[in-house]
Each structure stands twice: as C-alpha cells, then as structure tokens.
N, C-alpha and C positions, 0 to 999 in steps of 0.2 A: 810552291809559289815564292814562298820566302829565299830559296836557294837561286833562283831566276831575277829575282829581285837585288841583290848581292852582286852577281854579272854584271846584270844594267848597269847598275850605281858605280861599278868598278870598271868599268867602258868608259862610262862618261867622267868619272873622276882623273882617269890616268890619262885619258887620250883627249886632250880638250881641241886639239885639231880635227880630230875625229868627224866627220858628218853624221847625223842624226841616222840618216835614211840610210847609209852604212852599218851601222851597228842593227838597224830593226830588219835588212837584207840580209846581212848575217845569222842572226837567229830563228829567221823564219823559216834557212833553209836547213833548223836542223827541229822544223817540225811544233816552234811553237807557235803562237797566234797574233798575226801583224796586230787586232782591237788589247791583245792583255799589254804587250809589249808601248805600247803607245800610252797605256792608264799608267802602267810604272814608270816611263820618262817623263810624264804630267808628277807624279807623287815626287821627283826626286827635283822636279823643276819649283814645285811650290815648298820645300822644305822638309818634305816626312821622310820620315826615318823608314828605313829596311825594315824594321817589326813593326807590327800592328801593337797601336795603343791598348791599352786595359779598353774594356767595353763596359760603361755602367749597365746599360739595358734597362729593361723594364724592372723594377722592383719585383721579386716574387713573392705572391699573396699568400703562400703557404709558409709559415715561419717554422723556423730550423727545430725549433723543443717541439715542436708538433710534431716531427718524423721520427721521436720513439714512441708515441700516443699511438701514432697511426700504427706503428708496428704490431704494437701489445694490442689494436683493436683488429687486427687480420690475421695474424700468425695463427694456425692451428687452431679456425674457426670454422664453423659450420653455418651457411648461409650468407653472407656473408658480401655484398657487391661492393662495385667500385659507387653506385649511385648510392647506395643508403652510407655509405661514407664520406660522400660529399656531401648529402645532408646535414652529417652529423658533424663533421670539422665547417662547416658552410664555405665551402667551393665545388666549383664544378669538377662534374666526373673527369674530365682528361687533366685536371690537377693533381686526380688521387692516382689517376693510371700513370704518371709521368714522376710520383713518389713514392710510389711503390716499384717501380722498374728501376728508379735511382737507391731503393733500399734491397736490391736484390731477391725482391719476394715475387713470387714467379703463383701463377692459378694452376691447381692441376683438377683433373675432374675422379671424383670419387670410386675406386673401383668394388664390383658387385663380389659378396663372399658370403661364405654361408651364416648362419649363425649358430654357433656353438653353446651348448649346454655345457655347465659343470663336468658332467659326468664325460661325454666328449671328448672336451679339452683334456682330458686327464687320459682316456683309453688309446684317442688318437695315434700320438708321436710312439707308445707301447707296441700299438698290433702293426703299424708302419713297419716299424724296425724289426719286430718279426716276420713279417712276412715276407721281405725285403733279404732276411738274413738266411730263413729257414728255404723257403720254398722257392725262392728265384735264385737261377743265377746267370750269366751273360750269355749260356745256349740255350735259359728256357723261353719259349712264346708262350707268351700270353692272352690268352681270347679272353677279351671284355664281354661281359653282354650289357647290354643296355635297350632303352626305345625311347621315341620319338613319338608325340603327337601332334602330327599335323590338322588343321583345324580349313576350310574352305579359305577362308581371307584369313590374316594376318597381318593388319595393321599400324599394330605395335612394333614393328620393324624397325629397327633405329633409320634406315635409309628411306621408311615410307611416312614418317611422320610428319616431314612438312616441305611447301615446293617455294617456288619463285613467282614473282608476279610484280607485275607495275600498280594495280588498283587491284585491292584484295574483294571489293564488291563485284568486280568483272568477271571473277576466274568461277570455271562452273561449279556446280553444288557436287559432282561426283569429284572433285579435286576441293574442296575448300572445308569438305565436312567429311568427316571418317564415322560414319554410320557404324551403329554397333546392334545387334537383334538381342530381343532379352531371351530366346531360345535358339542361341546358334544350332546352327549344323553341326554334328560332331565329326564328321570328318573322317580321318585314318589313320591308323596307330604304325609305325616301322620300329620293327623291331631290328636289334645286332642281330640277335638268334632267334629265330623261330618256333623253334618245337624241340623235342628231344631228340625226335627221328634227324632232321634237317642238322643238330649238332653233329650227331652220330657223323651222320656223310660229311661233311662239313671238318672234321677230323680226321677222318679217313680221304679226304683227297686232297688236302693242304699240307697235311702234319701227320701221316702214315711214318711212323717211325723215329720221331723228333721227340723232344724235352717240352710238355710243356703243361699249363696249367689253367683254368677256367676258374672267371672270375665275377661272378656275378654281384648284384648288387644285395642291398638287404631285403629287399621284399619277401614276406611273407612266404607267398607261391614259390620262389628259390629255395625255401628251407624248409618247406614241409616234408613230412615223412617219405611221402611216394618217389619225392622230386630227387631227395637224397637218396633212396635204396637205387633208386634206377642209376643214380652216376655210379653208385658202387659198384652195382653189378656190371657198368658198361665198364670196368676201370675207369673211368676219368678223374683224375687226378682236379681236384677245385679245393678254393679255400673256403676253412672249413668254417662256420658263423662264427665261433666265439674269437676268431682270428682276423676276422675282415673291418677293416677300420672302417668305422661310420662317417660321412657327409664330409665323402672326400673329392668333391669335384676336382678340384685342381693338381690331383693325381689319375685322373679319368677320363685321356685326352678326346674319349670319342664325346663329351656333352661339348667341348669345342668344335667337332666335327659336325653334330646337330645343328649349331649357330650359323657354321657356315653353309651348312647346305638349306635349311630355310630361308638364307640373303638371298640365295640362289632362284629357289622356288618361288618367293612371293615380292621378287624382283620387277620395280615399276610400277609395286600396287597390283598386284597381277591377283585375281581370285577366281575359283573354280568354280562351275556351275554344276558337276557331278564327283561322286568318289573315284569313278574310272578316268575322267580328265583333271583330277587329283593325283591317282597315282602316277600316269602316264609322265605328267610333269616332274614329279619327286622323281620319278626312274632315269628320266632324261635330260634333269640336271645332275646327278650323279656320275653320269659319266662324264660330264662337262669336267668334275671336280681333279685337281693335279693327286693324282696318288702318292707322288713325292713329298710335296706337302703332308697329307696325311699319317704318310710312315714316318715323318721325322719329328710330328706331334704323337705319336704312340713309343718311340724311341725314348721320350722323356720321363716314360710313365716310374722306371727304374730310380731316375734321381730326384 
C-alpha cells in the first residue's frame, strides 16, 4: 500500500498538467482498484503524508511488569487455564490468550507414559541395550506377542466422548449420556499369538528358515515352567525373563496398533449386542487397517 502510495504522490507531484482520471486509468489497467486509488488522491489532496501516523489506540489493560508474573504463573504448570488467569491478573480471558501468544508460550496437551519404579528406571535402559546388542540384529524378526480386550461398548474412545448440537436439552438420551453398567459384559480377548500350537505354524509358515526371535511380555503364564520347556524343546529362540525390559510400551509398537484398531471397532459409538457380532466386527476392521502403516510402526521397535 505504502509503495502505491509513493506512485500516486509522484504522478501528481511531477505531472501537475496531468489529469486526475488519467493517472487512476493508468493504474487500474495494471490491476489495482479504481475505490483504493481515489482514497490515496483524497490523502494527498488533504495534506497526509505517504506513511501512516503512529496509532495511539486503545490503551492496553494488561501492563508490561505483568507479562513476566503471567509467565512465571504458566510456564511448566499443571492445570492451569487461560480463565483462572484472568481471574487472577483481573482481565478477561482473550487478554491472557493475546499475552501469552505475544510471550511465545504456546498449550500443549500432556502425553500418556507409564509409570516407572525405582527399580525400573534403573533395569530399563540395561536389559534395552542388551537385548538390542545381544539378540537383534537388522535380519532378525521379531514376533511380539501381546492381547487385546475388547469389551461390548467402549466409550471412553477419545473420538466417542462428545458430539455437536445447537440445544444440549434437545439431543436424545442415547447421544447426550454414555451409560455405563456396574456389571458390564466381558466381551472378547484378541490375542498377537494364540496358543503354542498356532505359534508353531505360525513360524513355520512365515519365518521357515529366517533369523528371528519371540518376544513376549512379562506375564506370569509366559514364564512358567511348562511355557518355557516347551520353546525349548520347539527351538524357539525368545528373550529370556531376566533380559526383557519391563513396562516398555513405547518400544511395543503393536499396543499402538490395539489403539488404532479399537478407533476402528467402536467407531460412531458403535456397540455390540453378542460376542460373535463382536468378533465379526474386530475381524472386519482389520482388514480395513493399511498393513504399511503397521510394518513401519513395528520397524521402529529396533530404535
């Protein structure tokens, strides 16, 4: 604007024989707007200058010493809103949203991890880096086992917790209330691996001749006696308890796979009325799910 402004003023100052309707002919035909062109020959007819004045403006209510208070009361807080801080400084909320975007503090929402014991923290980043060193290396597979409990409904789903509406008295009771039974249905359990038999085949017609290694979780039933003699005797090569790091989700990419395939399942609030039109469903979002995805969330398990 300011650069357009400069033209005008430099037309009408050099060319004083010039016609008005000349010079706004000329510029229009190279795409700017006969109403702007006519307010800057008004600005340059009443005396104003090419630059815009300083703007007093409205005074702002939030004073300047306030914005390291506000800082020191948000930074690396828990709980923490933009209303109970315009409580507490007494301004309104889009004061504190409008002083905190001009202090560079940005919301982020908290993510979920597990929680670690002493002992834990300490064994963790140990049996990682052996396992990682000893037992893997970039041509071994690695079979997770894991499971899944699916439950009838599931309305704890981040996408089913809450909907739209213009009057929240109008929207029906099957959308406005998430019922809960004090003796739900239990549902159906999916498991990675099945059985010991279903491992067997399961080896044998994936990975007949391959590198690779099983990896269960720490449950009990994985490490009893029988569970172990039987991989022995079947060779199967697994890590061994005193080696397997504990309450490592985030090296476990299939409990990210469970996440997504229950968004899948109880998609729209969707809930079952039998176990067989329970599984039907799990089985037939399943294949919905991109396999590419998935292999390149089990790719990461190494780093």
């Amino acid at each position: 604007m300011t650069d357009l402004r400069k033209r005008v003023y430099s037309k009408l100052g050099q060319n004083t024989n010039l016609k008005i309707n000349d010079i706004v002919k000329h510029l229009v035909q190279e795409g700017f707007k006969r109403r702007t062109l006519y307010n800057i020959i008004k600005r340059y007819e009443m005396g104003l200058p090419v630059e815009d004045l300083p703007r007093s403006g409205r005074p702002t209510s939030f004073k300047r010493k306030n914005l390291k208070r506000l800082q020191n009361a948000a930074i690396n807080r828990i709980g923490v809103s933009q209303r109970k801080l315009g409580r507490k400084f007494g301004v309104a909320q889009s004061t504190i949203h409008y002083n905190l975007k001009k202090l560079g503090l940005k919301h982020y929402k908290r993510q979920k991890a597990p929680k670690y014991s002493e002992n834990q923290v300490e064994q963790i980043p140990k049996k990682c880096r052996k396992t990682r060193r000893q037992m893997l290396t970039s041509n071994t597979f690695i079979i997770v086992d894991d499971e899944k409990y699916f439950t009838f409904s599931n309305d704890d789903m981040p996408q089913n917790v809450g909907f739209y509406a213009f009057v929240k008295e109008d929207v029906p009771d099957n959308v406005k209330f998430k019922t809960k039974e004090k003796y739900p249905k239990k549902g159906f359990s999916l498991v990675g691996v099945v059985s010991q038999s279903k491992l067997r085949l399961f080896i044998e017609e994936y990975h007949a001749g391959d590198e690779y290694i099983f990896w269960p979780d720490l449950a009990s039933s994985h490490y009893a006696d029988k569970t172990t003699r039987w991989l022995h005797e079947q060779n199967i090569k697994f890590v061994p308890k005193q080696d397997n790091p504990p309450n490592v989700p985030q090296a476990r990419p299939i409990e990210d796979f469970w996440l997504i395939l229950a968004g899948k399942v109880y998609e729209g609030g969707w809930e079952a009325k039998t176990e067989l039109q329970l599984k039907r469903r799990i089985f037939q979002k399943i294949k919905k799910i991109d396999m590419n995805v998935v292999q390149h969330m089990m790719m990461s398990i190494r780093t």
